[in-house]
C-alpha positions as CSV (number, residue, x, y, z in Angstrom):
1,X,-2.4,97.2,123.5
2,X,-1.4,93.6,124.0
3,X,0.2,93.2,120.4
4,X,2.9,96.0,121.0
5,X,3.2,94.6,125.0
6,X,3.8,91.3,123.3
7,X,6.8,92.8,120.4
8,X,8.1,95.0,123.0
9,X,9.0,91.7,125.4
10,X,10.2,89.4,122.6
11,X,12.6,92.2,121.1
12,X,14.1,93.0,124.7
13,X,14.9,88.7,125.5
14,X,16.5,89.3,121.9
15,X,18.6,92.3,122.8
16,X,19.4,90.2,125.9
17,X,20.4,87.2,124.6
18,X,22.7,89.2,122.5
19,X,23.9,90.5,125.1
20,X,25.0,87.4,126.8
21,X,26.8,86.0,124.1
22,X,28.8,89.5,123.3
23,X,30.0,89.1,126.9
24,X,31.0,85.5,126.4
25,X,33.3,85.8,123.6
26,X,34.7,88.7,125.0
27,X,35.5,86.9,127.8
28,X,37.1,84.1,125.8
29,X,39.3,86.2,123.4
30,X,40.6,88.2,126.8
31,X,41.6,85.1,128.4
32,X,43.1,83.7,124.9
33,X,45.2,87.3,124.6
34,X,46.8,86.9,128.5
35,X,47.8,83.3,127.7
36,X,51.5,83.2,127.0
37,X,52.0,81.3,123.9
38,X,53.6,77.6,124.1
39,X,57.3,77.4,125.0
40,X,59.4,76.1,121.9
41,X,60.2,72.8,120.9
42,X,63.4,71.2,121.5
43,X,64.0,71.7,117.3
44,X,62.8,75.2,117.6
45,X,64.8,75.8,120.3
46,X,68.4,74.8,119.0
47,X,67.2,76.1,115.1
48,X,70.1,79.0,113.6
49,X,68.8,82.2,114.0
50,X,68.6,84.3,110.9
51,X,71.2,85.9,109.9
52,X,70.7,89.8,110.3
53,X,68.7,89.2,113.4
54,X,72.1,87.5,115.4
55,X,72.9,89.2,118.6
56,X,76.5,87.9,117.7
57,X,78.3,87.4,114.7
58,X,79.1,83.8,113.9
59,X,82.0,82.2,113.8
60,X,83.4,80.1,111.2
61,X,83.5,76.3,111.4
62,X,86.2,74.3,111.4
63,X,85.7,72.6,107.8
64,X,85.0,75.8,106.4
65,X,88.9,77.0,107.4
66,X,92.0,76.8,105.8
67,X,95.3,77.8,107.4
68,X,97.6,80.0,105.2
69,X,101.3,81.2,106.0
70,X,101.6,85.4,106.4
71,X,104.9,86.8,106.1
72,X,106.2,89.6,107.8
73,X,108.8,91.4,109.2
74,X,110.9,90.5,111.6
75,X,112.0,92.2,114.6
76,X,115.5,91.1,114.7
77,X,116.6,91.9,111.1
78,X,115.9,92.4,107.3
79,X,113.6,89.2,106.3
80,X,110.5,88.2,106.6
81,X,109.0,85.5,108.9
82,X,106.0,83.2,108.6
83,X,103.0,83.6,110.9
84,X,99.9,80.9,110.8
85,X,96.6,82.1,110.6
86,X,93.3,80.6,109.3
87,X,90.9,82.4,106.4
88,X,87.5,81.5,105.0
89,X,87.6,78.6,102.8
90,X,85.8,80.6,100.2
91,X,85.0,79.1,96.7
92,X,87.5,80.9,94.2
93,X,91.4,81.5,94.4
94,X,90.8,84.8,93.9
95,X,88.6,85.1,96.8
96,X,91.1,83.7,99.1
97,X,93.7,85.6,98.5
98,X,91.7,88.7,99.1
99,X,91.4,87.3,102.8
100,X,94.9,86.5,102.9
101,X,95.4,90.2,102.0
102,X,93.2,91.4,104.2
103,X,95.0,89.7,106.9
104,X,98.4,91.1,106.2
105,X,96.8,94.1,106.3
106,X,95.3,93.3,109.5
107,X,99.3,92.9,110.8
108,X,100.4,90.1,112.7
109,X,99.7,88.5,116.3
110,X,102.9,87.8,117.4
111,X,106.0,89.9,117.7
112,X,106.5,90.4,114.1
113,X,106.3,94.1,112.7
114,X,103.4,95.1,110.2
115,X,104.3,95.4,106.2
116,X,101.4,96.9,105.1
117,X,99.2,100.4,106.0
118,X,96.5,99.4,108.3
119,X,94.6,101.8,106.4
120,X,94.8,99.6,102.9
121,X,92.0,98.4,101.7
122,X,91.7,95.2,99.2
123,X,89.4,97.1,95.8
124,X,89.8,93.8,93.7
125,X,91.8,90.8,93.3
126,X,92.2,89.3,89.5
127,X,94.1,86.5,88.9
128,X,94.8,85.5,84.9
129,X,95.8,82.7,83.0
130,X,99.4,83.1,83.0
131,X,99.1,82.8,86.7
132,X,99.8,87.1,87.5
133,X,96.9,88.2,90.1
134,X,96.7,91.7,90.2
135,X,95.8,93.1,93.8
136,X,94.1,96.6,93.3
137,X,94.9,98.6,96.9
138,X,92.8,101.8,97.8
139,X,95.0,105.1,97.8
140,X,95.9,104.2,101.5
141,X,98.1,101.8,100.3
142,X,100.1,104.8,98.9
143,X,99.5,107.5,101.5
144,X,99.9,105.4,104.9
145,X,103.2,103.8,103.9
146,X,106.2,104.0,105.5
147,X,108.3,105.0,102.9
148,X,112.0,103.7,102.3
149,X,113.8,101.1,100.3
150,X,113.7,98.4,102.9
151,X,110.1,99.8,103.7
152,X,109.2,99.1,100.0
153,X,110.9,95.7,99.6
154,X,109.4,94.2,102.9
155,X,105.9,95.5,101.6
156,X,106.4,94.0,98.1
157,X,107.6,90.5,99.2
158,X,105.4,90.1,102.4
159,X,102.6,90.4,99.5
160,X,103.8,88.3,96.8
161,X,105.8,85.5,99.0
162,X,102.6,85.1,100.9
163,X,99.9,85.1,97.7
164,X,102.3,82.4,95.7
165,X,103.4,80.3,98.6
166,X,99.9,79.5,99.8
167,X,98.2,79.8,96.2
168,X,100.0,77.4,93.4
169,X,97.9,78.9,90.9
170,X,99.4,82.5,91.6
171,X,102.9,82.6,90.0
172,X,103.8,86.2,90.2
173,X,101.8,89.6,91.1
174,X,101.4,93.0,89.9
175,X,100.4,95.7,92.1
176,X,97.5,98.2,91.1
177,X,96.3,101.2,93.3
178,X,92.6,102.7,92.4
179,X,92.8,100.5,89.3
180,X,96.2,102.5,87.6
181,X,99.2,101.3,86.9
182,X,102.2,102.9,89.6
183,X,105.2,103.6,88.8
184,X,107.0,103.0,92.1
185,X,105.1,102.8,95.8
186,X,107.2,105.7,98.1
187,X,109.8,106.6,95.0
188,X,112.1,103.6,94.8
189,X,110.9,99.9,93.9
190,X,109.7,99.6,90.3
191,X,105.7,98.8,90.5
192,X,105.6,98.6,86.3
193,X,105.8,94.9,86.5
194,X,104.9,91.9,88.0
195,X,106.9,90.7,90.7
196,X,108.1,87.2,91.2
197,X,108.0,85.4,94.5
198,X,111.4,85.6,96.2
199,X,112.2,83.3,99.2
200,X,115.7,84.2,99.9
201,X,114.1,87.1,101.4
202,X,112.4,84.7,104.2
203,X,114.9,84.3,107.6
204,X,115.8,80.2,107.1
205,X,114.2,77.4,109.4
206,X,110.8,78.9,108.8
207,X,108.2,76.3,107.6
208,X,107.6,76.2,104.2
């Protein structure tokens, strides 16, 4: 009877002492879970955030702006005026003048009246070796537009004025809408061809 006695009390200080040391650790990783983790470093703390997980978008910096010349309307009469505005240096010609686009489509900031449908949308920009870009427009281009023979004219020439006159390389433009070939925009100027850049049309004084 003493052998078992003996087993019996050396397997229960076992089961004790295991016990003991369950309950330690447990206490330990408890305490390690409520502490807050360490504040960040001063480098952490000013590092760029990634991308898709900004709260805000970012804006542009300085060196990585150019300032181009829009023409629109103008209030007061027939020709077109300059406004300044700043685009994305991006890499390619071609890629700039799809911002500069976009911004004429945007309209202007001042009090100069709008030459292209708000609802237009940029599909591609091309630009060959003979220096014609072609500027493929969405079907908005078409449907939203004023209409008219002035309407036309200011639409054509805010386009091309502002793509050659900021753009060296871009000598003269053809307009495309959904890829195809038009033959006029609202049933009066010619869209066949490629149109020159024509700076009579812009009210004098303006910077150039």
């Amino acid at each position: 009877m003493k052998l078992p006695d003996r087993a019996l009390l050396v397997g229960g200080i076992v089961l004790l002492v295991a016990l003991i040391a369950a309950a330690f650790f447990w206490r330990s990783d408890s305490r390690k879970a409520a502490t807050p983790p360490p504040a960040p470093t001063s480098e952490e703390a000013s590092a760029p955030e990634t991308p898709a997980l900004s709260r805000a978008p970012a804006e542009i910096p300085e060196g990585n702006q150019r300032e181009v010349i829009l023409f629109f309307r103008s209030p007061g009469g027939d020709e077109l005026r300059g406004e300044k505005r700043k685009i994305f240096l991006a890499e390619t010609v071609t890629d700039q003048a799809r911002l500069a686009v976009k911004e004429l489509i945007d309209g202007p900031r001042s009090d100069l009246l709008p030459t292209l449908p708000p609802a237009a949308e940029v599909r591609e920009v091309y630009l060959v070796a003979d220096g014609t870009a072609y500027i493929d427009f969405s079907q908005a281009f078409v449907d939203g537009h004023v209409g008219g023979s002035s309407g036309e004219i200011d639409t054509v020439f805010s386009l091309v004025n502002t793509l050659a006159f900021n753009f060296p390389e871009i000598k003269r433009v053809k307009i495309l809408v959904e890829g195809e070939e038009r033959a006029t925009l609202q049933q009066h100027l010619d869209l066949s061809r490629a149109f020159l850049p024509d700076m009579s049309l812009v009210a004098q004084g303006e910077e150039r």
